[in-house]
N, C-alpha and C positions, 0 to 999 in steps of 0.2 A: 504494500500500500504506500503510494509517494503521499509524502508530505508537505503539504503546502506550509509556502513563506510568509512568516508574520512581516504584517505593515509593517514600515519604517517608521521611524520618530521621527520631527522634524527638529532637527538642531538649530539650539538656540545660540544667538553670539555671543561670547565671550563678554561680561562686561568691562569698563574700560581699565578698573579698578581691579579686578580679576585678569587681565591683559598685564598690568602695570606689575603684578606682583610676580605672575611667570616670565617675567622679562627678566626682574632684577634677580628670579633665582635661579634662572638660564644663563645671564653674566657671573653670578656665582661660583657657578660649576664650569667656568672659561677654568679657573685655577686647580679643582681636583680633577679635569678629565688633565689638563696638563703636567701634573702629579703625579698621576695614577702610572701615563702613559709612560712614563719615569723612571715609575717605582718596576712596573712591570716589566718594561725594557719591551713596549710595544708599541710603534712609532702611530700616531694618528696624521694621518693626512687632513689635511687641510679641509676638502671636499667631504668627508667625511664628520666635522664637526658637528655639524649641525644636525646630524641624524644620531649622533652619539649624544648630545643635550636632550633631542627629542626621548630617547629610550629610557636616560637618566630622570628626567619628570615623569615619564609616565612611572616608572619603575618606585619613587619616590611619594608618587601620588597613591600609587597600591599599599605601600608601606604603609603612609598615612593611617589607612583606610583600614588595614587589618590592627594596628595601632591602637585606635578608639573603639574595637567591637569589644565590649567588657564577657569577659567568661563567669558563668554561672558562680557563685562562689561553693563552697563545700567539694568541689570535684578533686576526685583524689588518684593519681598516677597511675598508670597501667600498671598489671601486673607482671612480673617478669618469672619466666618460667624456665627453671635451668633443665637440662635434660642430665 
């Protein structure tokens, strides 16, 4: 049985204010992606930057995101099971 495709959303723009702040944490990260590249000894191209800033926000933004979801309290660690 194929499955049909849920509608699309219609994307909202960026406000200017929300524009304004991934700007300056995109210049931010001009300095650890040029760090990094450094530390690692893995040369970034030039052409390349701007797609390496893109994955770092988004990448950061999921961080965020998993961050702030609070875990039930009372949960208590898997068990471990020696053979």
């Amino acid at each position: 049985m194929a499955r049909k495709a849920k509608p699309t959303k219609k994307r909202i723009p960026l406000s200017i204010k929300r524009r304004s702040r991934l700007k300056n944490k995109a210049d931010a990260l001009d300095g650890f992606i040029a760090a990094a590249s450094k530390v690692l000894d893995l040369p970034a191209q030039k052409t390349w930057l701007h797609a390496i800033k893109a994955n770092l926000l988004v990448t950061l933004r999921h961080a965020q995101s998993v961050e702030q979801f609070e875990l039930p309290g009372g949960g208590e660690p898997a068990p471990v099971f020696k053979v």
